[in-house]
C-alpha positions as a Markdown table, in Angstrom:
| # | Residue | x | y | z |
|---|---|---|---|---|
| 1 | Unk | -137.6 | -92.7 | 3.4 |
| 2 | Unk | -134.2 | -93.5 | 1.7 |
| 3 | Unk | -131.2 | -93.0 | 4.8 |
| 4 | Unk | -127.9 | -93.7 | 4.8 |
| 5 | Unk | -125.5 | -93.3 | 7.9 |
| 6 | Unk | -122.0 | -93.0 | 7.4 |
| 7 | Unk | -119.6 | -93.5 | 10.8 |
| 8 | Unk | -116.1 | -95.0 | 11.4 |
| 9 | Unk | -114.0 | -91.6 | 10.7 |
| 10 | Unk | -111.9 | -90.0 | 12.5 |
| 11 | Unk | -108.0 | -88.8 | 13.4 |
| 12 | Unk | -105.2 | -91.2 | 12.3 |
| 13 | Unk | -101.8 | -91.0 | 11.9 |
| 14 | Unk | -100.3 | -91.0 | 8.4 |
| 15 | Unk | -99.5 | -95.1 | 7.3 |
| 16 | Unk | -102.7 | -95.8 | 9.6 |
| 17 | Unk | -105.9 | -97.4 | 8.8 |
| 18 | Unk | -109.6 | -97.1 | 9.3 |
| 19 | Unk | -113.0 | -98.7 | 8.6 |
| 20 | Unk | -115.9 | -96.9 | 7.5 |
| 21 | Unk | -119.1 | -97.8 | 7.6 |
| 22 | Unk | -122.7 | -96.7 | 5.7 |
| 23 | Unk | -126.0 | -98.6 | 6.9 |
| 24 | Unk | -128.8 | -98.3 | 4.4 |
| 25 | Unk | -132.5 | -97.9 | 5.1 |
| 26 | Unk | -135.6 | -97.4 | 3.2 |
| 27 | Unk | -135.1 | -99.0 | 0.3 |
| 28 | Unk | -134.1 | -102.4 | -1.3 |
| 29 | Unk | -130.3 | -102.3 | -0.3 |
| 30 | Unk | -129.3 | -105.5 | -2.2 |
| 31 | Unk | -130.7 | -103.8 | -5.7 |
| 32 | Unk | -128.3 | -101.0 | -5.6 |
| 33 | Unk | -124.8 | -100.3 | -6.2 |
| 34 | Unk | -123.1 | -98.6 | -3.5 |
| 35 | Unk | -120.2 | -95.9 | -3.8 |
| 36 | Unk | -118.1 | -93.7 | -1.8 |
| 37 | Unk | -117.0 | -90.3 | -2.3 |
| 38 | Unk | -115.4 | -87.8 | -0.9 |
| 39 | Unk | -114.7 | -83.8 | -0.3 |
| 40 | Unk | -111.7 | -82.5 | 1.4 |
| 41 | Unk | -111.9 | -78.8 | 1.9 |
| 42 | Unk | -112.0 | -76.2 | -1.3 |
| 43 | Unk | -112.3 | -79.1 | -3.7 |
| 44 | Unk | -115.1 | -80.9 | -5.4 |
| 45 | Unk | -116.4 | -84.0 | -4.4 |
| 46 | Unk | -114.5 | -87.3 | -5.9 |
| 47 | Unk | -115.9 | -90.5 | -6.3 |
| 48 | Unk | -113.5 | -93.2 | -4.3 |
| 49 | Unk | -114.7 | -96.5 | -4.9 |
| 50 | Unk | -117.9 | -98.1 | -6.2 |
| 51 | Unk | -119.2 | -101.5 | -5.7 |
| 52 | Unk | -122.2 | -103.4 | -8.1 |
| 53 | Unk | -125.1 | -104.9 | -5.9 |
| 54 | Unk | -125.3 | -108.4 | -8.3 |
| 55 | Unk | -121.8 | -109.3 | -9.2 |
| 56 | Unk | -120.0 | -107.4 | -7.1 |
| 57 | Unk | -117.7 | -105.9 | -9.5 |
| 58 | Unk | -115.4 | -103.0 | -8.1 |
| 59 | Unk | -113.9 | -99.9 | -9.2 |
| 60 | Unk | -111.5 | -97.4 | -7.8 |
| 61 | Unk | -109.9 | -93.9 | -8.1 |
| 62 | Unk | -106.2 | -93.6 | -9.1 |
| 63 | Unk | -105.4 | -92.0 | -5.6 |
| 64 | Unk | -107.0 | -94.7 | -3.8 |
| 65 | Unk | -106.3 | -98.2 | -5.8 |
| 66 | Unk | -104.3 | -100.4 | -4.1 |
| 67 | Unk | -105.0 | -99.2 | -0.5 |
| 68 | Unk | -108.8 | -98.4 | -0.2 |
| 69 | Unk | -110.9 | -102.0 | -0.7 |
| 70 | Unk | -115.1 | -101.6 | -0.8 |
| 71 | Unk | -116.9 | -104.4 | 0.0 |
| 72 | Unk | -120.2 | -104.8 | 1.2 |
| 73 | Unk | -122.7 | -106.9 | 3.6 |
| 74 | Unk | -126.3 | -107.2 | 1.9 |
| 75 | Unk | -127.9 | -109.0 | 4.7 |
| 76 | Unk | -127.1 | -105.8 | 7.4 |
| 77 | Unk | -127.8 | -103.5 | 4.2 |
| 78 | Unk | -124.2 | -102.0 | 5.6 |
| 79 | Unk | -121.6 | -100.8 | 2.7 |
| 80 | Unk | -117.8 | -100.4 | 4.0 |
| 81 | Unk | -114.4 | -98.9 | 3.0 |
| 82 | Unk | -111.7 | -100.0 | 4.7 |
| 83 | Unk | -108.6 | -97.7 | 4.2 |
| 84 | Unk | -104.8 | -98.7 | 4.8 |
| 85 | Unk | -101.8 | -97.0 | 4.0 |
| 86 | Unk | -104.2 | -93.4 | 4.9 |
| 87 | Unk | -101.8 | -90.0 | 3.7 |
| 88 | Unk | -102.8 | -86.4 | 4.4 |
| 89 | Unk | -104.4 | -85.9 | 1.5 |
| 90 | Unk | -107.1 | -88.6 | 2.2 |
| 91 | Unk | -108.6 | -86.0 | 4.8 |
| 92 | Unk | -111.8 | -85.2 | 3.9 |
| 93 | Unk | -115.4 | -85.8 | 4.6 |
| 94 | Unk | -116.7 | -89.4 | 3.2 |
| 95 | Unk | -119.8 | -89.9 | 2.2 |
| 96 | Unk | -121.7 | -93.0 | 0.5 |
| 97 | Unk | -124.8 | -93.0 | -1.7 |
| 98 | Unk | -126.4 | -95.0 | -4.2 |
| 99 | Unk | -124.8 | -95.3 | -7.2 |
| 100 | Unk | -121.6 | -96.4 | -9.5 |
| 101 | Unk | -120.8 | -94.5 | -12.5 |
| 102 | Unk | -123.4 | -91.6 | -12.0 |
| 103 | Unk | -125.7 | -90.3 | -11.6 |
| 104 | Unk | -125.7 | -90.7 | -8.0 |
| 105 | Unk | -129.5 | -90.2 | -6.5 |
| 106 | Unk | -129.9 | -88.9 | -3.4 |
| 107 | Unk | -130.1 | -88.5 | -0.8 |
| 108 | Unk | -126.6 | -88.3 | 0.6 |
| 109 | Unk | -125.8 | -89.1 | 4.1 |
| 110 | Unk | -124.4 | -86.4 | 6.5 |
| 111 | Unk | -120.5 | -87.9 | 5.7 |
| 112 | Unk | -117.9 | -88.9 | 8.3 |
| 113 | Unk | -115.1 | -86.6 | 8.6 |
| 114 | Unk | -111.7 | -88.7 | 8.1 |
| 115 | Unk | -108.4 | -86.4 | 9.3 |
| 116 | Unk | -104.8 | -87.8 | 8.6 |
| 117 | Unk | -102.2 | -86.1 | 10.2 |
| 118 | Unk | -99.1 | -86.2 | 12.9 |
C-alpha cells in the first residue's frame, strides 16, 4: 500500500536550518509530483512547496519562497525540503503527499513536527 514517512524535524533556533525528509513506498515514486504542506496549531493546512515528477518544475508559498528549496531523489523514491533562514511562525507539523496543485490523494504521512523558537 501507498506510505510515505516524513522525519528530519525538530527544535531549532530562529535564523537556523533543517532538512526534511519523506521516503515513498508502494507506488511508482518517479510518476508523481511530490509536495509539502504544513499545519501549525489552530490553522489549516498550507501547501509549502510542490515539485513535478518529469520536469522538475517548482513552486512555492509566499511565506516560504526564497528560503525553503524542494528537490527530490527519484532513484531512493525520497522527496526533501530543506529550510534556511526558519522564523517562529514556520512551527508546525510537515507533512508530504502526492500531489502539486490539488487535489492531493492520500494517504498522508504521520508529519514531522518542526518547532522554531529561543
Amino acid at each position: 500500500q501507498v506510505q510515505l514517512v516524513e522525519s528530519g524535524g525538530g527544535l531549532v533556533q530562529p535564523g537556523g536550518s533543517l532538512r526534511l525528509s519523506c521516503a515513498g513506498s508502494g507506488f511508482t515514486f518517479s510518476n508523481y509530483a511530490m509536495s509539502w504542506h504544513r499545519q501549525a496549531p489552530e490553522k489549516e493546512r498550507e501547501l509549502v512547496a510542490a515539485i513535478r515528477s518529469t520536469d522538475r518544475n517548482t513552486k512555492y508559498s509566499d511565506s516560504v519562497k526564497g528560503r525553503f528549496t524542494i528537490s527530490r531523489d527519484n532513484a531512493n523514491n525520497t522527496v526533501f525540503l530543506q529550510m534556511n533562514s526558519l522564523k517562529p511562525e514556520d512551527t508546525a507539523v510537515y507533512y508530504c503527499v502526492r500531489g502539486y496543485s490539488g487535489p492531493f490523494p492520500g494517504p498522508w504521512g504521520q508529519g514531522t513536527q518542526v518547532t522554531v523558537s529561543s
